[in-house]
Biopython code that builds the backbone (N, CA, C, O; Angstrom):
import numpy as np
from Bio.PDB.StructureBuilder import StructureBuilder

atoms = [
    (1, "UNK", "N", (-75.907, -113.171, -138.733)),
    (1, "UNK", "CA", (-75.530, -113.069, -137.350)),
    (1, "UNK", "C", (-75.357, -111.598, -136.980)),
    (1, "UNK", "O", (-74.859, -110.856, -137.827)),
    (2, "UNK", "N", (-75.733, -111.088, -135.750)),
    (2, "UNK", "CA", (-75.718, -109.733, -135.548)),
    (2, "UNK", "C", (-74.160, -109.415, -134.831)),
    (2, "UNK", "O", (-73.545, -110.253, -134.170)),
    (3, "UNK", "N", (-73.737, -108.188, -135.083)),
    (3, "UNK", "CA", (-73.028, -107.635, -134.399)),
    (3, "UNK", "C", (-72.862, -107.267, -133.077)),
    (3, "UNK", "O", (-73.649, -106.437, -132.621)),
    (4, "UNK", "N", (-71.808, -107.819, -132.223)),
    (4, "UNK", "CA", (-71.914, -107.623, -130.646)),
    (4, "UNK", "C", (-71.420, -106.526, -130.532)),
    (4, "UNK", "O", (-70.415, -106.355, -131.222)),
    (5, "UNK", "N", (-71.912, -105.253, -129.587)),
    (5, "UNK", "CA", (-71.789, -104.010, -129.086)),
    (5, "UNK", "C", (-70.032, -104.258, -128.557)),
    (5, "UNK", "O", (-69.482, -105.190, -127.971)),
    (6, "UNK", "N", (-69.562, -103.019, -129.057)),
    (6, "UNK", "CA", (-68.541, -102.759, -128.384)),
    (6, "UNK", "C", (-68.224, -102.743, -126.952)),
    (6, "UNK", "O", (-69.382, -102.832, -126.544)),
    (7, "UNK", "N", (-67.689, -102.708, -126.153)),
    (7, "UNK", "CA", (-67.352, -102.243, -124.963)),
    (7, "UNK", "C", (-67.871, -100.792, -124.794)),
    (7, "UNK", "O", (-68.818, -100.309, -124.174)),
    (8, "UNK", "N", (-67.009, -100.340, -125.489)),
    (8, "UNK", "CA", (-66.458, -98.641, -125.829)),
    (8, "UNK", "C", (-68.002, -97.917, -125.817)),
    (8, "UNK", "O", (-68.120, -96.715, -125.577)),
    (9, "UNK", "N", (-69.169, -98.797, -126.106)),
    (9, "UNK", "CA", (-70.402, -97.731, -126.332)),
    (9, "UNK", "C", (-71.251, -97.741, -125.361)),
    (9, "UNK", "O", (-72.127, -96.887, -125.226)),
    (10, "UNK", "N", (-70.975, -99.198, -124.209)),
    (10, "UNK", "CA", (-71.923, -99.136, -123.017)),
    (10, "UNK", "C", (-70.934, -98.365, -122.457)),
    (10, "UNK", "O", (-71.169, -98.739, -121.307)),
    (11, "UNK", "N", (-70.151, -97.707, -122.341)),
    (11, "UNK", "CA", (-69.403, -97.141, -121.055)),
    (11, "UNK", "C", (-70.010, -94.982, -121.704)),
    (11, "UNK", "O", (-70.032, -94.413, -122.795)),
    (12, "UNK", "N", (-70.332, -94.598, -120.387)),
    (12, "UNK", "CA", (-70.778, -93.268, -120.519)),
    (12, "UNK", "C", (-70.098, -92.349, -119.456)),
    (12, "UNK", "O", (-69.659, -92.790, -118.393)),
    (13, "UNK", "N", (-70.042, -90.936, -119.854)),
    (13, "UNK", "CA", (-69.388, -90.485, -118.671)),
    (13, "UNK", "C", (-70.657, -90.026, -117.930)),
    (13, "UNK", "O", (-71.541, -89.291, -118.369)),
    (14, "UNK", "N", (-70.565, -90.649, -116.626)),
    (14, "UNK", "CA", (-71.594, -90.460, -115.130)),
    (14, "UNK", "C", (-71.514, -88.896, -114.901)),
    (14, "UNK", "O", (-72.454, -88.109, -114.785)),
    (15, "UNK", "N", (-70.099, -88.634, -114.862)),
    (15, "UNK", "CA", (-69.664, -87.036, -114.141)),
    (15, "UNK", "C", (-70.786, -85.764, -115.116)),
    (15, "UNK", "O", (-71.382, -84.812, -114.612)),
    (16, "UNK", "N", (-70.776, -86.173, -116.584)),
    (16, "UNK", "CA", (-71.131, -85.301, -117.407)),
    (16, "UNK", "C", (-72.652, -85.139, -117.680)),
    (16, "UNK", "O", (-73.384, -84.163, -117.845)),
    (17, "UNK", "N", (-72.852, -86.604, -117.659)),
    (17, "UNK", "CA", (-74.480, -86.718, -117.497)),
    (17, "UNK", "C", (-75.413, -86.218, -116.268)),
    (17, "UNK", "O", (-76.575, -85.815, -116.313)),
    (18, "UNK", "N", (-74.207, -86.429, -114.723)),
    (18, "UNK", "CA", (-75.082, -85.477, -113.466)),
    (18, "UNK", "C", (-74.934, -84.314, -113.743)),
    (18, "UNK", "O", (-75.840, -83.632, -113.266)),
    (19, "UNK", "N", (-74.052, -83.636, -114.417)),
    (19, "UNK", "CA", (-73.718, -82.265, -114.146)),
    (19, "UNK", "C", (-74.868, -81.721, -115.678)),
    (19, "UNK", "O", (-75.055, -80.534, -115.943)),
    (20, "UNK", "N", (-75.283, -82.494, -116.215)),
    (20, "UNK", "CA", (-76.466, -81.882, -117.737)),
    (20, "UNK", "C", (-77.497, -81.574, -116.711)),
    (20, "UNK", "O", (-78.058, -80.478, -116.676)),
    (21, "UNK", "N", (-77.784, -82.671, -115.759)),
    (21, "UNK", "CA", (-79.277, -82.445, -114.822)),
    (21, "UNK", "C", (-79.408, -81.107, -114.096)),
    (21, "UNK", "O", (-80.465, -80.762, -113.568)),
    (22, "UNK", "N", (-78.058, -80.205, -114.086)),
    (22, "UNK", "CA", (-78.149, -79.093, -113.227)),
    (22, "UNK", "C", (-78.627, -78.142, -114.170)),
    (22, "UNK", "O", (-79.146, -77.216, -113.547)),
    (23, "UNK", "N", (-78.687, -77.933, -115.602)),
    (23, "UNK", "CA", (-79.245, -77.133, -116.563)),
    (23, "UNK", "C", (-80.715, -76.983, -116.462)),
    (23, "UNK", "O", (-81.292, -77.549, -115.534)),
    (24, "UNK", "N", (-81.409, -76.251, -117.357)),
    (24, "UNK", "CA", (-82.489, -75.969, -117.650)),
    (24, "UNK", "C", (-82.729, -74.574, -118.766)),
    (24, "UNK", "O", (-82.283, -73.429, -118.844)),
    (25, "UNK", "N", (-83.774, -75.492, -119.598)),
    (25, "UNK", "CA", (-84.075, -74.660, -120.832)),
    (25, "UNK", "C", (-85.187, -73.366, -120.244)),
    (25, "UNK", "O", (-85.901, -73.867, -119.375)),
    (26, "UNK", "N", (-85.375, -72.547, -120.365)),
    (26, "UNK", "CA", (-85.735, -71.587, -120.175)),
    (26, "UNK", "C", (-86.283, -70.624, -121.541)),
    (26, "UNK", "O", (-85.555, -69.879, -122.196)),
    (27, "UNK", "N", (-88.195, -70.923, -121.839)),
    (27, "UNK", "CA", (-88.273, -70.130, -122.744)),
    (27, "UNK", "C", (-89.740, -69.037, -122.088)),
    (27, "UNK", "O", (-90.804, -69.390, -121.580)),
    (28, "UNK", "N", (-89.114, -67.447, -122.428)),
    (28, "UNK", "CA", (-89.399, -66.373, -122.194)),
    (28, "UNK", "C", (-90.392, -65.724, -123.023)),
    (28, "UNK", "O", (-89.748, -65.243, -123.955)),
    (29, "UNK", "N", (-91.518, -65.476, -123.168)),
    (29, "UNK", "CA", (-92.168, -64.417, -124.066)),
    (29, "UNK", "C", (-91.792, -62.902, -123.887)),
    (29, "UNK", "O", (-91.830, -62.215, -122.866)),
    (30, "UNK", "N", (-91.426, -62.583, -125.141)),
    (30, "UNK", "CA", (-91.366, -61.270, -125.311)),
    (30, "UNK", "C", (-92.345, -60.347, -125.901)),
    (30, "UNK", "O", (-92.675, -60.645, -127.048)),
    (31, "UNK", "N", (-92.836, -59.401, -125.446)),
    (31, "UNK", "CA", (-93.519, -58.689, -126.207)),
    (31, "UNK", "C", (-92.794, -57.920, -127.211)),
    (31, "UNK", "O", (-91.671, -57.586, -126.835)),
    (32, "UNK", "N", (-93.193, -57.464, -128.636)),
    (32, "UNK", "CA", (-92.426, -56.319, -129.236)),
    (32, "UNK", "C", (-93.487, -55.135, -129.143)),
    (32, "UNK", "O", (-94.715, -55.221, -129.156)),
    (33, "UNK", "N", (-92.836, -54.227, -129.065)),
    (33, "UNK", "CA", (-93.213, -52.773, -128.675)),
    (33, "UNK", "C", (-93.532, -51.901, -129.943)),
    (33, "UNK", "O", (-94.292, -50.980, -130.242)),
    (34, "UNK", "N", (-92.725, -52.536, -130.432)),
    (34, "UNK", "CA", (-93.538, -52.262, -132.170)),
    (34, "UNK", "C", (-94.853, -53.176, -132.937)),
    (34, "UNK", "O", (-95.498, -52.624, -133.828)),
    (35, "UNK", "N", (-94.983, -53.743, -132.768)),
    (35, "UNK", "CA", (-95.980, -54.369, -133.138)),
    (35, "UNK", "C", (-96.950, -54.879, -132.191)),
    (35, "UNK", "O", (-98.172, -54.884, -132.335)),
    (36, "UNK", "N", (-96.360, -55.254, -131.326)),
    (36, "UNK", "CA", (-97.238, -55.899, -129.967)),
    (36, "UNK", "C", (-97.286, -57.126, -130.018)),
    (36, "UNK", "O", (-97.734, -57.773, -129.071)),
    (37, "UNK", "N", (-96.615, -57.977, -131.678)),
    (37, "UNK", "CA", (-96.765, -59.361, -131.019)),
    (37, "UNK", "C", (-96.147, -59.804, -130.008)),
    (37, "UNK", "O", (-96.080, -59.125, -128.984)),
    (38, "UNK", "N", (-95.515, -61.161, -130.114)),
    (38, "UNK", "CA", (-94.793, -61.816, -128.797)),
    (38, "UNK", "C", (-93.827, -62.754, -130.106)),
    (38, "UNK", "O", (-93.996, -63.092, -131.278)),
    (39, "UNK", "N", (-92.824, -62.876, -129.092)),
    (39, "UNK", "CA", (-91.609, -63.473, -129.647)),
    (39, "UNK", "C", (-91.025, -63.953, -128.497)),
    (39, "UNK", "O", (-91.124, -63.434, -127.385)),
    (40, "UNK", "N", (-90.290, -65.155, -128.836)),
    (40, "UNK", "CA", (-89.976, -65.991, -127.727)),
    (40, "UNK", "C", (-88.322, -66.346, -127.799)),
    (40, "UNK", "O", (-87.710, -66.671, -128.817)),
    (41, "UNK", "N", (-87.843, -66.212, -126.614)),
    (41, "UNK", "CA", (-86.177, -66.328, -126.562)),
    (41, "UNK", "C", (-86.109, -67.335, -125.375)),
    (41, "UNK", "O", (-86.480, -67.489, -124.211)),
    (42, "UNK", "N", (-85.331, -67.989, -126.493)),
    (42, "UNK", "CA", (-84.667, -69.409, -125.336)),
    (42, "UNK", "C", (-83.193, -69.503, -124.977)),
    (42, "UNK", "O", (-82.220, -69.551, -125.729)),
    (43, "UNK", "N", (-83.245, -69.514, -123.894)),
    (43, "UNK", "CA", (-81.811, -69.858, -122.705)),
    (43, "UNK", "C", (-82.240, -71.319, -121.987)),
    (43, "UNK", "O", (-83.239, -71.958, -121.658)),
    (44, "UNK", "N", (-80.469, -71.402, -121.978)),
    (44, "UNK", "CA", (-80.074, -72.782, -120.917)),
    (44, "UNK", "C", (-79.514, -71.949, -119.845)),
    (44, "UNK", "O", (-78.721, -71.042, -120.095)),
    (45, "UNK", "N", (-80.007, -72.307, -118.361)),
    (45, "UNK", "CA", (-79.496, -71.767, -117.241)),
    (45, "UNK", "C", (-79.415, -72.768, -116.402)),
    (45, "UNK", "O", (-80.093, -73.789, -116.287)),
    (46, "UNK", "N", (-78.141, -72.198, -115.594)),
    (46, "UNK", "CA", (-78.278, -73.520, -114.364)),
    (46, "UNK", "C", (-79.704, -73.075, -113.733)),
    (46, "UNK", "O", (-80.363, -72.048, -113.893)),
    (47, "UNK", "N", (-79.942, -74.286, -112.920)),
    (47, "UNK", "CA", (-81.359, -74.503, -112.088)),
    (47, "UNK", "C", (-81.322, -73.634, -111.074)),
    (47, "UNK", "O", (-82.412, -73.130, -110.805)),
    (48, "UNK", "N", (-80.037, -73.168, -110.167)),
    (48, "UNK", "CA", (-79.942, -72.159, -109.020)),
    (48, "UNK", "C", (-80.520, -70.985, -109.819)),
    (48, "UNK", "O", (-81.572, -70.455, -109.463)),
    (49, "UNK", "N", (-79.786, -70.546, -110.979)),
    (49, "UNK", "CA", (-79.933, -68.970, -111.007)),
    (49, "UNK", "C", (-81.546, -68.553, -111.925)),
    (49, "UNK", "O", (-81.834, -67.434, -112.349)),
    (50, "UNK", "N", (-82.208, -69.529, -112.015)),
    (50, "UNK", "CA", (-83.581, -69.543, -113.120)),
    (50, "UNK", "C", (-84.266, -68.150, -112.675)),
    (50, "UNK", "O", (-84.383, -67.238, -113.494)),
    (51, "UNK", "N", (-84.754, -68.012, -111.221)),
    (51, "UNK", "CA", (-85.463, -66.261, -110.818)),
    (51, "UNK", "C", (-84.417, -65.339, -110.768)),
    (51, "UNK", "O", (-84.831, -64.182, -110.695)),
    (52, "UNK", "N", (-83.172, -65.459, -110.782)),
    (52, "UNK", "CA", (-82.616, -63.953, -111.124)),
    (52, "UNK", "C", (-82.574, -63.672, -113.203)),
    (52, "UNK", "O", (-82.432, -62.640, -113.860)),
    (53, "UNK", "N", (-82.793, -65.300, -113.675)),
    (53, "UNK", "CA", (-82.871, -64.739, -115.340)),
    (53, "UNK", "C", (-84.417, -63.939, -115.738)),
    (53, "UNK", "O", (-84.673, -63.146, -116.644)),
    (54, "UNK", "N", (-85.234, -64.478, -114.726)),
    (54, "UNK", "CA", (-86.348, -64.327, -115.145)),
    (54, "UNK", "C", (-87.270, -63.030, -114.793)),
    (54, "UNK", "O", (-88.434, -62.750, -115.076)),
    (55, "UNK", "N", (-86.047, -62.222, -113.906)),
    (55, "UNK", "CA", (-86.230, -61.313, -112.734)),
    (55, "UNK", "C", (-85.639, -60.236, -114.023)),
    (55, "UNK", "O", (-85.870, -59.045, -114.229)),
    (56, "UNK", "N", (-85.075, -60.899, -114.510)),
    (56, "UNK", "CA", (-84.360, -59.470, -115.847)),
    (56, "UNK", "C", (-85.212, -58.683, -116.697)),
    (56, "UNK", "O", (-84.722, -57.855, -117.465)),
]
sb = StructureBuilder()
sb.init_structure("model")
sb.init_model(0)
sb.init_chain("A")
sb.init_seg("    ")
for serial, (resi, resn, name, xyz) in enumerate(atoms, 1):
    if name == "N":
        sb.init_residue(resn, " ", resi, " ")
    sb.init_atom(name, np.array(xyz, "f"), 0.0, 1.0, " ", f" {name:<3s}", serial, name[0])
structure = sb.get_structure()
């Protein structure tokens, strides 16, 4: 016989899960100046400020 789900695991917090949707991963190529390859740096930014990170 299977095990019935807790209560405790269908319940999620709403508040925390809208406020993840305002993020965004953000990955950048870098050039190095010594070598000339490219190297890549990743940030989480809120979604408003994405062209002033990218403006850096």
């Amino acid at each position: 016989m299977a095990k019935a789900a807790s209560k405790n695991s269908k319940i999620k917090d709403t508040k925390a899960a809208a406020d993840a949707k305002n993020w965004t991963k953000v990955i950048r190529a870098v050039r190095s100046a010594k070598s000339g390859a490219y190297t890549f740096k990743e940030s989480i930014v809120h979604k408003d400020k994405i062209k002033e990170h990218l403006g850096q």
